[in-house]
N, C-alpha and C positions, 0 to 999 in steps of 0.2 A: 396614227401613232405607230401600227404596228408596220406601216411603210417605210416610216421614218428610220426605224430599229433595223430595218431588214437593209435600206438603204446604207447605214450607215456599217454596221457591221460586212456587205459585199466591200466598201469603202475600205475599211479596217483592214479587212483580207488580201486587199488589194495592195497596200503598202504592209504589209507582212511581205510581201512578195518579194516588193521591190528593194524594199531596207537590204537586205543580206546581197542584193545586186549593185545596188550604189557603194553600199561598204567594200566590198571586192574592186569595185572602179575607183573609190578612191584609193584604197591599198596600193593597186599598181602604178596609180600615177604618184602617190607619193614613195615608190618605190625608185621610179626613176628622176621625180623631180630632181633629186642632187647630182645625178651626173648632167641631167640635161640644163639647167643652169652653171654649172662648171666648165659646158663645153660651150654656151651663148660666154661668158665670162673671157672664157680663151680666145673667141671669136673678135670679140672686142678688143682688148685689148692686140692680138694682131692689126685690128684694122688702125686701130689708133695708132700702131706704129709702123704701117705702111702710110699714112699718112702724114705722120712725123718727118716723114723719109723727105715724101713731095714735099715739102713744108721747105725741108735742108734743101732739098734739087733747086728748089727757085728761089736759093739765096739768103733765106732768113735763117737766125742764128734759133736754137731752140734748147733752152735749157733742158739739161740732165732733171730730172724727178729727184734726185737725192736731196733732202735735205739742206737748207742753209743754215751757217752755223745761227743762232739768233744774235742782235745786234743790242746795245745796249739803247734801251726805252728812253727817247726823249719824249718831252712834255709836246701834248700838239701845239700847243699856242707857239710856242719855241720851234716847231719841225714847220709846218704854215709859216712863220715869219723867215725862214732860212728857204724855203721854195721863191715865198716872193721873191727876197733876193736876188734869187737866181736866177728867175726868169726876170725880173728889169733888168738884170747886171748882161744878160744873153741876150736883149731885146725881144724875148718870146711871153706869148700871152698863157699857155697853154702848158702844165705839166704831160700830160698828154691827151693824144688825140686818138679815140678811138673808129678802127675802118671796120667794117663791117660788112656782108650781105644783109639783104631786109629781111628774110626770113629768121636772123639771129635776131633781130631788133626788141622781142622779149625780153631776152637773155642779158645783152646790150644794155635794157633801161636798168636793169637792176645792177647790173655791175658801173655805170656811171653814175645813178644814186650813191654805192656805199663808198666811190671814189670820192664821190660831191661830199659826202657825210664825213669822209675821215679827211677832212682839209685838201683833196688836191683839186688843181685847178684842168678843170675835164672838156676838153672839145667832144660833145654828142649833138647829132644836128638837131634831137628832140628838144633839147636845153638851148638850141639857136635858132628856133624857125622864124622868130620875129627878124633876126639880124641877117636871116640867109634869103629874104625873100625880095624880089626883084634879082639877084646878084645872077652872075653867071657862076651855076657851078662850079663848073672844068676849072677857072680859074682860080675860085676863093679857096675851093678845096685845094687844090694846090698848093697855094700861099698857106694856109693851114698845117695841113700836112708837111710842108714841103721846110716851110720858118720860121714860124709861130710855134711851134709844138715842140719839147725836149724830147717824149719818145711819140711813135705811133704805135697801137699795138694792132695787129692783126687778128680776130679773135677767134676765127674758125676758119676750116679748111673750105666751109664752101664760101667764106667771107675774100679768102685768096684768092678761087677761081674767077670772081664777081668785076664785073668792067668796073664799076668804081674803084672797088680796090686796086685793080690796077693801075688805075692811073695815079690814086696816092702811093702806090710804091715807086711808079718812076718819078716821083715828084721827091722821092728819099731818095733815091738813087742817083739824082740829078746834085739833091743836098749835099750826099756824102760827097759825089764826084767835084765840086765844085770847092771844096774843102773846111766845108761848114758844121760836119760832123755830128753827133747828137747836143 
């Protein structure tokens, strides 16, 4: 017992020690955490908009961050039945078609669920692998992208750099050129 006591109290003394040195380490890193998150913050947002830049260089339009005014709230049943429309009346199956790199493909599934969830009709090849199988890619994606689709959306900059997205941008590019427009 009386090892116990002796053990525990060196123990004691021992974080006596250290408490008033970890208190001090933390002081000074919460000292600087605000500027050094303010300057990762700055960092970021330049890269985001050196990237925006590359984005403009190879052609794609990219909206301002400001704001849109809001629109007035149709009903969904009503905004769904005005897409269908749309897309019979344009021959296209797809409100849109999203391109990607696979490493977004996460990011990707979630953002074509809440598409799938708020009525639009969403080309992701995760929601098409039964109808994409046997086919030639190069090609359907094309057709997809290219005719079927009212927009495509490009979702990240490493999804532009990515050989498939490339070749659905020259399948837009071929669309616009052709005079088939969105």
């Amino acid at each position: 017992m009386e090892a116990t006591k002796r053990w525990f109290h060196e123990d004691l003394n021992t974080l006596r020690q250290w408490l008033p040195w970890v208190n001090s380490q933390v002081g000074e890193y919460n000292a600087v955490l605000e500027s050094k998150v303010r300057q990762r913050v700055l960092g970021r947002r330049q890269e985001l908009e050196s990237e925006r830049q590359q984005v403009v260089q190879l052609g794609f339009k990219v909206r301002d961050s400001g704001a849109a005014e809001p629109k007035e709230e149709i009903p969904s049943r009503e905004r769904q039945a005005r897409r269908e429309e749309q897309r019979e009346k344009a021959g296209r199956e797809y409100d849109v078609a999203l391109s990607f790199a696979g490493e977004d493909r996460p990011y990707i599934e979630q953002v074509a669920t809440g598409l799938q969830d708020a009525g639009v009709s969403v080309f992701y090849d995760g929601f098409e692998q039964v109808n994409l199988w046997g086919k030639d890619l190069a090609e359907h994606l094309g057709e997809v992208y290219g005719k079927r689709s009212r927009f495509v959306v490009v979702v990240s900059l490493s999804g532009v750099r990515s050989e498939g997205v490339a070749k659905s941008r020259e399948a837009i590019r071929h669309r616009a050129s052709a005079g088939h427009g969105p």
